[in-house]
BAFI-3210 file (N, C-alpha, C; in Angstrom, 3 decimals, decimal comma, padded with zeros to 6 digits):
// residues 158
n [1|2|3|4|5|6|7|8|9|10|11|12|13|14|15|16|17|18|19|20|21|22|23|24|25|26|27|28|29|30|31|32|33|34|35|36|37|38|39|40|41|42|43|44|45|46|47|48|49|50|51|52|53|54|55|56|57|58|59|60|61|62|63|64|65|66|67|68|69|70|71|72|73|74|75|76|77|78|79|80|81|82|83|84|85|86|87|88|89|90|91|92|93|94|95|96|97|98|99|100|101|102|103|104|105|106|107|108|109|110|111|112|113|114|115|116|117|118|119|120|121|122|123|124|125|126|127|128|129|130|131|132|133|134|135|136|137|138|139|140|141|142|143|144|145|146|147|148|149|150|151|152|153|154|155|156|157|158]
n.u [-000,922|001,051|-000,216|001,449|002,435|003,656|000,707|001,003|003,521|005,776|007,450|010,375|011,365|014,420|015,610|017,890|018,509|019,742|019,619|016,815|014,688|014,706|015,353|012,920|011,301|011,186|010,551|008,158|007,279|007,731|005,673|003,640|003,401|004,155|001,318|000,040|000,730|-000,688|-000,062|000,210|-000,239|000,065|002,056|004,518|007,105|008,767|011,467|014,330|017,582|020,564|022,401|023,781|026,003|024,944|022,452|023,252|023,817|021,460|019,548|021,036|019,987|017,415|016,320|017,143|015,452|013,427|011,351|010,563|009,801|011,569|013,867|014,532|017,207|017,564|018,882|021,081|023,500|026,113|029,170|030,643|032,404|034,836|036,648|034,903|032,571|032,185|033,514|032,051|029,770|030,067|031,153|028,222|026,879|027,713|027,661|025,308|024,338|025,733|024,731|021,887|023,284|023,832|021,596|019,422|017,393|016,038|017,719|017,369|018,460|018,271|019,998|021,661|024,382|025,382|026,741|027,640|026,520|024,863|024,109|021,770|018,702|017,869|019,408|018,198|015,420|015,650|017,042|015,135|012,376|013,904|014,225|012,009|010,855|012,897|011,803|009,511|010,638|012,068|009,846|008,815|011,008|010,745|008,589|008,901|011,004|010,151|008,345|010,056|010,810|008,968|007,741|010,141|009,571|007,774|008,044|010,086|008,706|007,075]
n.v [019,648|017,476|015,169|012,482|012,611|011,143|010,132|010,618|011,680|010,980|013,181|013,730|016,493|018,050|020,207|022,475|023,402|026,070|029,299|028,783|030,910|031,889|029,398|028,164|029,652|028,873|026,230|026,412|027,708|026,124|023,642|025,009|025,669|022,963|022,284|023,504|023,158|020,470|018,670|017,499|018,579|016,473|014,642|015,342|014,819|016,472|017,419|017,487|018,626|019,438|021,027|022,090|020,497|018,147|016,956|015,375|012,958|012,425|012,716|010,518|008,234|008,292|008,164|005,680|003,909|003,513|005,261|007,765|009,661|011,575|014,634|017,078|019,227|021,895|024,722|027,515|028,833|030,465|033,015|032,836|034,195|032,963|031,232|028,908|028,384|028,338|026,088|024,400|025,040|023,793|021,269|019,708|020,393|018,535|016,463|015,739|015,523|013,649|011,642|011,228|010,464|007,937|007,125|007,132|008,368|011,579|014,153|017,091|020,881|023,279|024,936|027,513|029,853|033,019|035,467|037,570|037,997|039,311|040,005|041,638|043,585|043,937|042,358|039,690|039,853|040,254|037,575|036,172|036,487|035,924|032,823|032,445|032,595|030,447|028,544|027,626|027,898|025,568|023,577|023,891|022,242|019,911|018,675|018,974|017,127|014,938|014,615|014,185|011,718|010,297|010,034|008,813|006,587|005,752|005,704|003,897|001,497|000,711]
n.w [-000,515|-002,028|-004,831|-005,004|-002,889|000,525|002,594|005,434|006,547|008,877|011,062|012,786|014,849|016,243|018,559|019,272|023,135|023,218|023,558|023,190|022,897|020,398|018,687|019,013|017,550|014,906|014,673|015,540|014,019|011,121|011,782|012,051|009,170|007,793|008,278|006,932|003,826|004,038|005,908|008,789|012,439|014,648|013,151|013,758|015,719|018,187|019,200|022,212|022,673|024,390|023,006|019,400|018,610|019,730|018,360|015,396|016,629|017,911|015,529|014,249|015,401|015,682|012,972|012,835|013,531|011,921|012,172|011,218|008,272|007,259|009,386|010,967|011,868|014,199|015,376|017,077|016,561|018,141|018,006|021,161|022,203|022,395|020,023|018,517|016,846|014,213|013,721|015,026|013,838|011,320|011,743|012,810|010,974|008,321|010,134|010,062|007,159|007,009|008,355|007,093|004,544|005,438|006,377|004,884|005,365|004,709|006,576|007,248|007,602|010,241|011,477|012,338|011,744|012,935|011,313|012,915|016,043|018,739|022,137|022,001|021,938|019,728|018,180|018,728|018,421|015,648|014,405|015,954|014,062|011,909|012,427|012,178|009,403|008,145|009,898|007,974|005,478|006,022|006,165|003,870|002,227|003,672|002,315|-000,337|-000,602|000,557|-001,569|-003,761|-003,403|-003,109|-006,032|-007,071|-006,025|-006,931|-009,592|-009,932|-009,283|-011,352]
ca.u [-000,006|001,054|-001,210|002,092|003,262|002,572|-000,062|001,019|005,019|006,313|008,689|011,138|012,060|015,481|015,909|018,758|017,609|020,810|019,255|015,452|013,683|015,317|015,229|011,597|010,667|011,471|009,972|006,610|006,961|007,510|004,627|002,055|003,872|003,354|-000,371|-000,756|000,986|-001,583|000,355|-000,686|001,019|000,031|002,909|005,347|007,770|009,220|013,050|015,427|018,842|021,124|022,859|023,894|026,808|023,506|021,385|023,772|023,742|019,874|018,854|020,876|019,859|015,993|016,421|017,666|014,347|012,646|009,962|010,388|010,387|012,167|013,927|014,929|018,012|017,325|019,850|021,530|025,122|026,429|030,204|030,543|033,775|035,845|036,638|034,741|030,855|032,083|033,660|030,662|028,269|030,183|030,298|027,117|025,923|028,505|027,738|023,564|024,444|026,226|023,121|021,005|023,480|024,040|020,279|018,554|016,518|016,260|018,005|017,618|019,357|018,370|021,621|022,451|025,204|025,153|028,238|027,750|025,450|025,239|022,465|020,671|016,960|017,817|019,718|017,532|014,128|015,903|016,771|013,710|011,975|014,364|013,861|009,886|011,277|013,821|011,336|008,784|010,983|012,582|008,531|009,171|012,172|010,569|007,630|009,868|012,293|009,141|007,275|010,393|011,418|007,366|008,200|011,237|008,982|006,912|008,768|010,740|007,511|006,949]
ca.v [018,531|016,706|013,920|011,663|012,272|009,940|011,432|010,604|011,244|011,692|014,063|014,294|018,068|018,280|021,382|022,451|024,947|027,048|030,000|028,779|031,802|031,935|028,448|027,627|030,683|028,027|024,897|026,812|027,991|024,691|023,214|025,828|025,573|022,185|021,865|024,866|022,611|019,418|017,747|016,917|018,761|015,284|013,519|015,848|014,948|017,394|016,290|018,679|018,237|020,276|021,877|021,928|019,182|017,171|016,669|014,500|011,742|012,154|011,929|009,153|007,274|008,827|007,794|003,896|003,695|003,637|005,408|008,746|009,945|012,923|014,850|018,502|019,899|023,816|025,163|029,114|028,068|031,719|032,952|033,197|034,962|031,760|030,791|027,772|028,266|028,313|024,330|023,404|024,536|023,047|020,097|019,688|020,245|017,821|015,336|015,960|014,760|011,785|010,790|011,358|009,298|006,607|005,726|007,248|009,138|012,977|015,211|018,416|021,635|024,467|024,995|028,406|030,826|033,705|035,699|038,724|037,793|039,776|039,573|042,820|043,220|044,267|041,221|038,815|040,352|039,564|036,378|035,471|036,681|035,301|031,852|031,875|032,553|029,204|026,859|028,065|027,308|024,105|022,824|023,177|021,697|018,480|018,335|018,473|016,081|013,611|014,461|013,966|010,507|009,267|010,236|008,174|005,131|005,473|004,994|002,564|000,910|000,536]
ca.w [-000,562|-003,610|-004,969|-004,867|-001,272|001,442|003,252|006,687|006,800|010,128|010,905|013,892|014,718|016,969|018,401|020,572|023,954|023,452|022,586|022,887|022,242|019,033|018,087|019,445|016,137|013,489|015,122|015,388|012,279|010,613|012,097|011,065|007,531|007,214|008,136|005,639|003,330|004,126|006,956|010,190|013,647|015,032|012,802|013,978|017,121|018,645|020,695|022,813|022,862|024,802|021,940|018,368|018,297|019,965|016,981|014,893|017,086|018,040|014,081|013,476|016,784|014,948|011,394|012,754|014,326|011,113|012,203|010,438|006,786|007,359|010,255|011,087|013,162|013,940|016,408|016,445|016,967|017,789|018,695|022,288|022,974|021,982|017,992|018,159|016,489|012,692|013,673|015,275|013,151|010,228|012,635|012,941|009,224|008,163|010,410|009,918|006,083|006,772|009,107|006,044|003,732|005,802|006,679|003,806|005,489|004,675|007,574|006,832|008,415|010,077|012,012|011,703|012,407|012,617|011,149|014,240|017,160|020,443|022,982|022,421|022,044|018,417|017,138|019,714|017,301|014,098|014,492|016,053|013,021|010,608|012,048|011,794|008,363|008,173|009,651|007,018|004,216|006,190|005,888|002,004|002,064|003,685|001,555|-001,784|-000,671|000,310|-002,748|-004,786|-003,039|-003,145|-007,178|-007,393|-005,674|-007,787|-011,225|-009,221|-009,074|-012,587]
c.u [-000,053|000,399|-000,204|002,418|002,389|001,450|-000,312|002,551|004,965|007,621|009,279|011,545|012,790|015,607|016,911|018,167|018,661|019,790|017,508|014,667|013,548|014,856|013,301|010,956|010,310|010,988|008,374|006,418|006,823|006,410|003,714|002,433|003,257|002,513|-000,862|-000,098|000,243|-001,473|-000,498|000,802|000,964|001,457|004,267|006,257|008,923|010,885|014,004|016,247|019,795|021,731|022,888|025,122|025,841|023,050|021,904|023,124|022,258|019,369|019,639|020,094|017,696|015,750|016,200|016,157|013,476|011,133|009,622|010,738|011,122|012,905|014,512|016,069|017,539|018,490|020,628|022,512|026,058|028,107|029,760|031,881|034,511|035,838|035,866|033,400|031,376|032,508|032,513|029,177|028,535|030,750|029,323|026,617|026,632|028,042|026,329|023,494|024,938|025,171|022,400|021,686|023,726|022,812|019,186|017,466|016,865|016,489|018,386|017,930|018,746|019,014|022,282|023,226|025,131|026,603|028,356|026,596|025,883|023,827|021,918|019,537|017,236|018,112|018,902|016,278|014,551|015,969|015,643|012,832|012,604|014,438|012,518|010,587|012,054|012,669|009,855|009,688|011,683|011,118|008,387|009,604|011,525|009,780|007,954|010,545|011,434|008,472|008,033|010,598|010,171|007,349|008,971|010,294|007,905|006,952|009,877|009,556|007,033|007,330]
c.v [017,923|015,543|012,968|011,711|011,399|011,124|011,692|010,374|011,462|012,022|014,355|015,796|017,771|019,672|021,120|023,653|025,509|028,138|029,898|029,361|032,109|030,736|027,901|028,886|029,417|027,000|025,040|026,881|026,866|023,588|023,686|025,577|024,145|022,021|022,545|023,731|020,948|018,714|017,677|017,542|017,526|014,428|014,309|015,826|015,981|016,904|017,381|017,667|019,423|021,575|021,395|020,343|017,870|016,357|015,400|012,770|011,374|012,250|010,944|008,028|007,139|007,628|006,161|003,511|003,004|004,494|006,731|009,360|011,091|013,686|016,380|018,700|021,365|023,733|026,814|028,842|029,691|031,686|033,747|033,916|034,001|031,620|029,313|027,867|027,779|026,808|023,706|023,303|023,687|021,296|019,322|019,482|018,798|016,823|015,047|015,437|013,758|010,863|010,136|009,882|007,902|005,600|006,028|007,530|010,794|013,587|016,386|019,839|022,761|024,817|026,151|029,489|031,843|034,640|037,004|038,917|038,480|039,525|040,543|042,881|043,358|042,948|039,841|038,722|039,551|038,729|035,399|035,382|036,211|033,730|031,646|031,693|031,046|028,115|026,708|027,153|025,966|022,974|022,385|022,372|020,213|018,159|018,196|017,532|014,406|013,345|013,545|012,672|009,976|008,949|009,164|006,356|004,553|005,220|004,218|001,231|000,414|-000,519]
c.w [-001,956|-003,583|-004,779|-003,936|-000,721|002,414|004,611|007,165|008,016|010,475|012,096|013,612|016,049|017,185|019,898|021,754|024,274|022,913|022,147|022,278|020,615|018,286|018,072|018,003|015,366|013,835|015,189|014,380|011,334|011,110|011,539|009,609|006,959|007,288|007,452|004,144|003,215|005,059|008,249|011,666|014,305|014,446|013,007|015,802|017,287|020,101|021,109|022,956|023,636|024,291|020,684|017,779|019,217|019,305|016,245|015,084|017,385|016,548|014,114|014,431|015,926|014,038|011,564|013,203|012,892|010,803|011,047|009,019|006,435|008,935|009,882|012,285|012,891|015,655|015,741|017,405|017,164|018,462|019,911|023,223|022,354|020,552|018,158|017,221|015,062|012,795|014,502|014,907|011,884|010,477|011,996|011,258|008,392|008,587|009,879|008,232|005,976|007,192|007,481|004,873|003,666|006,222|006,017|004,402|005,474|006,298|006,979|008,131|008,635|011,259|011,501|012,544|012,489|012,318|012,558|014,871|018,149|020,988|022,829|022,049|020,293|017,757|018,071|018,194|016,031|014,016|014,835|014,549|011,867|010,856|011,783|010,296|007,602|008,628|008,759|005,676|004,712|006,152|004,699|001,630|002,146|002,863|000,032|-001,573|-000,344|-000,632|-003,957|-004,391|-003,423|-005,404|-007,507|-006,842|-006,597|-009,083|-011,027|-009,158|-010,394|-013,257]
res [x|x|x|x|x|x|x|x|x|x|x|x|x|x|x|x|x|x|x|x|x|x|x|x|x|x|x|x|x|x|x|x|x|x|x|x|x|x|x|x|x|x|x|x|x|x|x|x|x|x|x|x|x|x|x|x|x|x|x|x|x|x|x|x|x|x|x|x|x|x|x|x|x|x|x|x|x|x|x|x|x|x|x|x|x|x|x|x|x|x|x|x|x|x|x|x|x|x|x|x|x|x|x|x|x|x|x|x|x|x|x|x|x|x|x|x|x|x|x|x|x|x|x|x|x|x|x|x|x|x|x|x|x|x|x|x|x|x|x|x|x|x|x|x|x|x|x|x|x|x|x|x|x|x|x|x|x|x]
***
């Protein structure tokens, strides 16, 4: 952990249970990441939401709380026969940054589509494996974006 972070952020993780097996990769993964990174799985809450157009409203409902210095959506927003996934994951990401700019707290995204999902054991595997991958680097993600904000408080501080 960086000598300037706080050393007890806490971090909401949103996950949607479309798609659990999948999504539950990247939520593990980001846990072990950050305590390999210095954190604590203790400061990490963990929130289900039904799905991906979910999340939005549960970080900002989060964020207003004050309690947390950071939050995570993860959801695997796939097409299901219908044209809708590409407007609700860009939805979703869309709205997951306004959260962020409207209560200044970091929401970060791992809300992903996939451009050709089917259910078979083959593309089930990959994805699994490519979110361990996503909530690995979404652990980074928070720990730069707290390091760089604890940074900014700190020559704000000056």
């Amino acid at each position: 952990m960086n000598a300037n972070a706080t050393p007890a952020a806490r971090i909401a993780v949103i996950r949607a249970r479309w798609h659990a097996g999948i999504v539950d990769q990247a939520v593990t993964s980001f846990i072990a990441e950050w305590q390999a990174l210095g954190g604590r799985s203790e400061d990490i809450d963990v929130i289900d939401v039904p799905g991906a157009l979910e999340i939005p409203l549960q970080a900002q409902l989060l964020a207003k709380t004050g309690r947390y210095s950071a939050i995570l959506g993860v959801a695997l927003v796939v097409d299901g026969g219908i044209y809708r996934h590409d407007f609700v994951a860009g939805t979703v990401v869309d709205a997951i940054v306004r959260v962020g700019l409207d209560t200044n707290v970091p929401v970060l995204s791992a809300v992903l589509t996939p451009h050709n999902f089917q259910e078979s054991e083959a593309h089930i595997a990959f994805f699994r494996d490519h979110f361990v991958i996503k909530g690995k680097e979404a652990a980074h993600a928070a720990r730069q974006i707290l390091d760089a904000r604890a940074q900014v408080a700190l020559v704000s501080a000056r």
